[in-house]
C-alpha positions in Angstrom: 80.7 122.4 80.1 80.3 118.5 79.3 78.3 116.8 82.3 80.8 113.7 82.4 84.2 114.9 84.1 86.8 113.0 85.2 86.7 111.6 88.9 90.1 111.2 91.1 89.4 110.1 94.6 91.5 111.5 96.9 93.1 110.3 100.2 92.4 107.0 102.2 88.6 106.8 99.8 87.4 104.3 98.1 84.4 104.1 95.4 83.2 101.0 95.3 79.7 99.1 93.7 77.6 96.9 95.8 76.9 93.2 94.9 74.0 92.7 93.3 73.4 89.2 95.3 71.8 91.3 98.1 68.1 89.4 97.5 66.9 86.7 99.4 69.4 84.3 100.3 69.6 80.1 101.5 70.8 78.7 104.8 73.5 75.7 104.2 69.9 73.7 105.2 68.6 75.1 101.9 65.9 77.4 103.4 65.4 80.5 101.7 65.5 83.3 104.1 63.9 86.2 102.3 65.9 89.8 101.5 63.6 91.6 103.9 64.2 88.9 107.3 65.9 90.8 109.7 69.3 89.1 111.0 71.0 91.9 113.0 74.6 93.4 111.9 75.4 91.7 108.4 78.3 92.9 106.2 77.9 93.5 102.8 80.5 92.8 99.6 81.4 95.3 97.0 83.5 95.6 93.9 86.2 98.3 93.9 85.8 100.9 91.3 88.5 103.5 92.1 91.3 103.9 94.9 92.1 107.3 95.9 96.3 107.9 96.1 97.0 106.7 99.6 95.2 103.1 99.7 98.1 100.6 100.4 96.1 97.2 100.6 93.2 97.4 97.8 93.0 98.0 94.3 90.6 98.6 91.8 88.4 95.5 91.0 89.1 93.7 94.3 86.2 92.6 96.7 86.0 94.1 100.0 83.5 93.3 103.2 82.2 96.4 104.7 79.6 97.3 107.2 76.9 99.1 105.4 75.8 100.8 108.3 78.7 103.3 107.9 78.6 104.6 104.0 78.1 107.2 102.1 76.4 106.8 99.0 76.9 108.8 95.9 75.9 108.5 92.0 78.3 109.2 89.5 77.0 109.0 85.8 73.7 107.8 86.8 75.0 104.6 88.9 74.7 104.7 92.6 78.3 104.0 94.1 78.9 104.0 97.9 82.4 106.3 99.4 84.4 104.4 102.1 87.5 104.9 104.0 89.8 102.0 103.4 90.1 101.6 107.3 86.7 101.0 107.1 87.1 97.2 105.5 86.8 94.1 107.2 88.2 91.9 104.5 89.7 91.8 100.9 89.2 89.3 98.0 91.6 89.5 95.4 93.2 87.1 93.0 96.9 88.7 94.7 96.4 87.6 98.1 99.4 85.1 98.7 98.9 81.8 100.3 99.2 81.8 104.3 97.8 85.9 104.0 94.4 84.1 104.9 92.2 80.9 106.1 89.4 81.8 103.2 89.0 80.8 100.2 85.8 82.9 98.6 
């Protein structure tokens, strides 16, 4: 039996890879504020690897804002992915979004 089969998600999931950018970071005053300060509830981005069959607003290689508080981490293939629920976004970035859809421009 070959140890790489094929993965369909199924439902409302989502299988998405977590920026890499999650190191220490720089206030708009330019102070670096290190990866392990503590700053209460932040939301992290991902990259969309696979929809599952009933996701309506997202599609593979979009950015979505999650909370990371709420995941389910899995590795497929020797990556470490994290499973979502696609009501469990906060935002999308995507090259598709129409003008007047947001306010942001990431």
């Amino acid at each position: 039996m070959p140890d790489k089969l094929p993965i369909r998600m199924l439902h409302d999931r989502l299988l998405v890879s977590v920026d890499s950018d999650s190191g220490e970071r720089r206030s708009s005053a330019g102070i670096v504020i290190p990866a392990t300060a503590t700053m209460g509830r932040r939301l992290s981005w991902a990259r969309v690897e696979a929809t599952g069959p009933n996701v309506r607003s997202v599609q593979a290689g979009d950015r979505v804002l999650f909370d990371p508080e709420d995941r389910a981490e899995v590795e497929v293939r020797g990556d470490d992915y994290i499973l979502l629920r696609e009501r469990d976004l906060n935002a999308v970035a995507a090259e598709r979004i129409e003008d007047g859809q947001t306010g942001l421009y990431l």
